[in-house]
N, C-alpha and C positions, 0 to 999 in steps of 0.2 A: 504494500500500500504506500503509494507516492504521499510525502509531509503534508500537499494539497488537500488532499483532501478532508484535515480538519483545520480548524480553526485554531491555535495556540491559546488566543487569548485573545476577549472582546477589542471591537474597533473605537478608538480614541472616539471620548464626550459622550458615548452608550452611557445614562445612565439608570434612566427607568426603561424597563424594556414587559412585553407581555409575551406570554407564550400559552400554549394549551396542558401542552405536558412538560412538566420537569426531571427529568432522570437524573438524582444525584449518584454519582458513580457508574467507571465504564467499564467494567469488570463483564465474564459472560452474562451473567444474568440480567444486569442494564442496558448492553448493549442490543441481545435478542429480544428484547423489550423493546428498544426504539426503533428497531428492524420492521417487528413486526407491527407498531400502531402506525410508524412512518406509512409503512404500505395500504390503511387501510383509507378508506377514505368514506366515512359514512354520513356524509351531508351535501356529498360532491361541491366539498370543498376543501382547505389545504389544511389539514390538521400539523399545527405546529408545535412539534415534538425537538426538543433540546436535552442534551446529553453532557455533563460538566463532570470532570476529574481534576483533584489534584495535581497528579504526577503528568510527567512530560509527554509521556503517550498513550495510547487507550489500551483495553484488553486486559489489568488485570494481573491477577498473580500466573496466569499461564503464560506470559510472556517471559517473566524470569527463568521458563521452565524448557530446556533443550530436549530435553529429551522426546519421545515420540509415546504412543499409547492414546494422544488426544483424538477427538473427533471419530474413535468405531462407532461409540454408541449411538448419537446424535444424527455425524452428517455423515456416516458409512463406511468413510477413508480414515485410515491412517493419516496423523499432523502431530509435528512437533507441538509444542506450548506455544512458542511465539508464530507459526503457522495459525493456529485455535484461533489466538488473540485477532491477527491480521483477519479473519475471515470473519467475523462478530462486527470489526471496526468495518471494515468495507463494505456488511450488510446492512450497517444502520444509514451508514453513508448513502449509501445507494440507493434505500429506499425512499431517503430524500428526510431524513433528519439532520438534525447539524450537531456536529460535537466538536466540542472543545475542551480542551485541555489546560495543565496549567491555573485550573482554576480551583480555588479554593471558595465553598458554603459555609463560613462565620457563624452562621444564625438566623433566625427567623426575626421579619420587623415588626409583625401584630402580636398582640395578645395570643397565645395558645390558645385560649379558651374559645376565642370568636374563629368563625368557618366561616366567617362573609369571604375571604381572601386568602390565600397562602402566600406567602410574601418571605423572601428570603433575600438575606445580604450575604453580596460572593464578594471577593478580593482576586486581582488578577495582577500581574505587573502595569494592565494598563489602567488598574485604580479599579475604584470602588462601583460596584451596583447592584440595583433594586432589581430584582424578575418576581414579576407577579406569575402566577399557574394556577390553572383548573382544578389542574390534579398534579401532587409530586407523589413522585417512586421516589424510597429510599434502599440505594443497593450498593452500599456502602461497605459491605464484606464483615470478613473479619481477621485476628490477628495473633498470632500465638504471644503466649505472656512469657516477657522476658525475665532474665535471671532475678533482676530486683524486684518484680514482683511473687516470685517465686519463693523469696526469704531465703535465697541459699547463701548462706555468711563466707565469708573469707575476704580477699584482697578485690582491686576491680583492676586486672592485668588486662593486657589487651589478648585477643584471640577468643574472645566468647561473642557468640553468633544467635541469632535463632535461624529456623531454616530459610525466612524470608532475606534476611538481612545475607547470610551464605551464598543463597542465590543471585542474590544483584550484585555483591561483590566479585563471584566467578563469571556470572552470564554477561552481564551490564557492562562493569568497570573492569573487567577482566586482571584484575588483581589476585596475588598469593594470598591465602588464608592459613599456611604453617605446614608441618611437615605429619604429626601426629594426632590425632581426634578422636575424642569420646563424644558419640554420640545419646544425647539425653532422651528416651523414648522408642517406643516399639510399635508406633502404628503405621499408617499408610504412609506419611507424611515423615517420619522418623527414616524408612527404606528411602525415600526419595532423598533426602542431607545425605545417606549413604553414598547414594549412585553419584551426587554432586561432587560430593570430596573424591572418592574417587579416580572421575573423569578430572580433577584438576590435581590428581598425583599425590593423593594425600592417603596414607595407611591411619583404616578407621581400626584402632585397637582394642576398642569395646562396644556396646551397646549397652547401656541400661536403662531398666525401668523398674517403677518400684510394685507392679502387677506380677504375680508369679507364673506369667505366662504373657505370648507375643500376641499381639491384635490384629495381625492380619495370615493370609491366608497362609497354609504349611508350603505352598510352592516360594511361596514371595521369601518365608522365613529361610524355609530347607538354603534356597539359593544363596543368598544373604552370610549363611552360617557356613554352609560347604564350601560353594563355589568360590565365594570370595573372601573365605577365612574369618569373616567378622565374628566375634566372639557375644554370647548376646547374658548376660547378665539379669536375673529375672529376680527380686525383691530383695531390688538393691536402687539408690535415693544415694543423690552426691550432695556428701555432708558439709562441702567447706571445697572452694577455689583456692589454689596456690599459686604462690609465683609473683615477682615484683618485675613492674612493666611487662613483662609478658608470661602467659600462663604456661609456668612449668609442670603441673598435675593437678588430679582431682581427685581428694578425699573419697569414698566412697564406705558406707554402711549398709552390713544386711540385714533383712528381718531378722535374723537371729542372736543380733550385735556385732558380730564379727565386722572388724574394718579392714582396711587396706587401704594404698595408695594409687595411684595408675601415673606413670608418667606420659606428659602428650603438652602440648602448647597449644591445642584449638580445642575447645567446648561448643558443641552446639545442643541447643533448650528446642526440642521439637513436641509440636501440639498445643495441649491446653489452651484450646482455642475461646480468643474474646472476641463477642460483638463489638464493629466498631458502631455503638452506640449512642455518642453524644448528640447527635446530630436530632435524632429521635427525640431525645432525656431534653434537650433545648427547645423542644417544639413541645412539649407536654403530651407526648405520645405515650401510653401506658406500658412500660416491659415487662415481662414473661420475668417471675422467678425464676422459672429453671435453666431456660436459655439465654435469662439475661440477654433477650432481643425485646425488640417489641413486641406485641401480643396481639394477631391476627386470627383470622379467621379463615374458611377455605376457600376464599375469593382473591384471599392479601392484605385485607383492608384490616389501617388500625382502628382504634378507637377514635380516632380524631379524623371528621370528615374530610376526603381528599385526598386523604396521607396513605399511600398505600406500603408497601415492602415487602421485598424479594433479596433471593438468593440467602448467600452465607449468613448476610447479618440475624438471620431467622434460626440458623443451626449452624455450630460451627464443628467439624468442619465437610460439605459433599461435595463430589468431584464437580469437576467444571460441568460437567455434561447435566448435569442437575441442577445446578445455579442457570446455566443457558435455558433446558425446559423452563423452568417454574416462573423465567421472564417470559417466555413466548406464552403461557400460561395467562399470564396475567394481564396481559393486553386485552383478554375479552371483560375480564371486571371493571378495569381503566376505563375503558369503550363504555360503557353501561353507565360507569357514572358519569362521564362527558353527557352525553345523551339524554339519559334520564333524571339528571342531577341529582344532588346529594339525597340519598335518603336520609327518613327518621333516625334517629341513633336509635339501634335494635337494644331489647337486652341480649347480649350475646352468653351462653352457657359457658363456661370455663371448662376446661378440660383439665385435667391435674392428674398427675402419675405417682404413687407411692413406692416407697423402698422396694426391692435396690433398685429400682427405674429410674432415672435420673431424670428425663426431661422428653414432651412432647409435642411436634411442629404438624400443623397450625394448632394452636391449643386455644383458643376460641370456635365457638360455632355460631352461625346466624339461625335461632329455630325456622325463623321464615326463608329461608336457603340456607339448606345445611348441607350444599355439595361442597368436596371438599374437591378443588381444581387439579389439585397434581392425583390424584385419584385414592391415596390415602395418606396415613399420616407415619412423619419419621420420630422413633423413637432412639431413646440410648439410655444404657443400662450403667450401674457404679458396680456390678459384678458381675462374673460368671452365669450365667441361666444357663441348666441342663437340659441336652436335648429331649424334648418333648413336654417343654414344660408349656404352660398355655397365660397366654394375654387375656384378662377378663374385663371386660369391660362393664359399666354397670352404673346405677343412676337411684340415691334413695333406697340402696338395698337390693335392688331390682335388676337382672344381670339382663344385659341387651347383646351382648356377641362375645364367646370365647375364642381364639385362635391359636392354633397350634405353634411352637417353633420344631422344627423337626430337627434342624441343627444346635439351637440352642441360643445360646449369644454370647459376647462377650464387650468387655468397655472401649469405645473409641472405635466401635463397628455399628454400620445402620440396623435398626430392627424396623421391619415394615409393620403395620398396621390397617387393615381394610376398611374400607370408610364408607360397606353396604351398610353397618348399624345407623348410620349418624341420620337414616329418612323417621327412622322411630321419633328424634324430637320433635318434628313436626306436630305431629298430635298432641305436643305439649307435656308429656304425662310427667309427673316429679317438676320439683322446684331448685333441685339443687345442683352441684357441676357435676360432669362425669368426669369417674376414677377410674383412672387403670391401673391392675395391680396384677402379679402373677400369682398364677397358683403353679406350686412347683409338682 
């Protein structure tokens, strides 16, 4: 994709501007959003969809990302990460949205509380401005938490990464990042910091995590451990960083107290993924306990008329190809309320999951539209479920759908959820949210 065809950054003296739709963030989910409303045209006339990112170019964390596995699931073909990105950005483009980069969303200029307007102040190199919208999408992703939020004590030496931060250092700036590395984590996202060091000549000396067993699949692990020697460490938590200016090792304890050393000059902290949420929290958008996102329904929409949200910032963390549907997804609810304008604020039911279930997407429901768009709902667990344990779902005591796991689950892997129970609310029956809990 030729530089042309976005915009950097608004044109000198823009400073109140109107649009129809606002897509905060250009990531897959934002951008197969502006693709698809870009293209539709349901007044036969020119619906004006706007696409604004921070960072210098669009597309996302799969552009950080070289390597290949993008676009089987979605658009059929094998694509690198920065392939993925390029072809999201060129389809919002094309369909005749405008994005721009560079740009940074500050905050909202009204009252939260009032829906007469949504009105947001952005920052650009070329200054300051107002964009009024219909409707904003918020698809703002999300972001693993770094070492200091993590409370891990010791020195602050240089050579500690998280996987994003690793990735723009090797893919971007194409800089060294050290010779030896402990990587923090065992999920999907923990193999991929693998494959990155790696490919930039770096012997990973351990893996650990402080789960007594790896999160993804035994082919991804087998290969990991065999093929490429990495050694994987299973309820084990790095107690303390070493090393003055640069990291010479990393403490390490087991569940059982036993310690040890590792020496290595690079750390990287993979997972533990955070909504990037401010943006929401600034707008008086209500967020989800559990995923610490905003709190949606099966349509996208928040609580606050207009305010819709997709992708990561909803769960953190599913592949691209997921964040891309769930925009394309959402373009017919966006569409509806263009059209038929804001509706009533519904009571919407809450959805809530108990131990060890950790959290559930979308966890709102509309009883007067309780389709849920992506077709059911993603969960995630804080432990182990054995195979054949069952999802119960239920309302006031009153059980509305059980569902098998035949495999089981484990933390930091999707659990599906089917979303034929959710026509039962319709008819109203019980007052209170529904719980999901397992029966083992």
């Amino acid at each position: 994709m030729n530089n042309e065809q976005w915009t950097p950054s608004p044109a000198p003296g823009r400073r109140e501007r109107a649009v129809d739709v606002l897509v905060i963030g250009a990531g897959p989910a934002g951008l197969a959003l502006a693709s698809r409303l870009a293209a539709t045209d349901p007044t036969a006339g020119t619906l004006g969809v706007e696409v604004v990112d921070r960072e210098a170019e669009p597309g996302g964390v799969p552009r950080h990302c070289a390597h290949s596995g993008f676009g089987l699931r979605d658009l059929r073909r094998p694509m690198t990460g920065p392939a993925y990105a390029r072809h999201w950005a060129d389809a919002a483009v094309h369909a005749g949205a405008t994005l721009r980069t560079g740009v940074t969303v500050t905050g909202w200029s009204e009252d939260p509380a009032s829906a007469a307007s949504l009105t947001v102040e952005v920052t650009s190199p070329a200054g300051l401005e107002r964009i009024t919208a219909r409707a904003v999408v918020l698809a703002t992703g999300a972001r693993e938490r770094p070492r200091s939020a993590r409370l891990v004590p010791g020195t602050r030496p240089a050579g500690v990464f998280t996987t994003g931060e690793l990735q723009r250092t090797v893919r971007l700036h194409h800089r060294p990042v050290g010779r030896r590395a402990v990587v923090v984590g065992a999920e999907s996202v923990s193999y991929s910091a693998v494959r990155t060091l790696r490919e930039a000549g770096v012997e990973v000396v351990a893996m650990v995590t402080e789960l007594p067993y790896h999160q993804v699949s035994p082919a991804t692990a087998l290969d990991a451990r065999l093929r490429r020697g990495v050694p994987l460490l299973v309820g084990t938590r790095v107690s303390e960083l070493l090393g003055r200016g640069r990291l010479s090792g990393v403490a390490l304890r087991r569940a059982d107290g036993r310690s040890t050393t590792v020496a290595c000059d690079t750390v990287v902290f993979t997972g533990d993924w955070i909504p990037d949420h401010e943006l929401a929290r600034r707008g008086g958008v209500a967020l989800d306990g559990g995923t610490r996102g905003p709190a949606v329904d099966g349509s996208f929409r928040t609580d606050r008329a207009g305010v819709f949200a997709v992708g990561n910032l909803l769960h953190g963390v599913e592949p691209a190809h997921t964040a891309a549907r769930e925009g394309l997804l959402a373009a017919g609810p966006v569409l509806r309320h263009l059209t038929d304008g804001a509706r009533p604020a519904a009571t919407r039911v809450p959805v809530q999951v108990e131990a060890p279930l950790r959290w559930i997407a979308p966890n709102r429901i509309d009883p007067a539209d309780p389709r849920v768009a992506t077709g059911g709902f993603t969960l995630r667990t804080e432990s182990r479920l054995a195979p054949w344990s069952s999802l119960v779902v239920s309302r006031d005591g009153a059980v509305l759908h059980r569902q098998r796991l035949v495999r089981g689950a484990v933390p930091n892997r999707t659990v599906r959820l089917s979303a034929a129970w959710t026509e039962q609310l319709r008819a109203g029956a019980g007052d209170g949210p529904v719980r999901i809990s397992v029966e083992r």
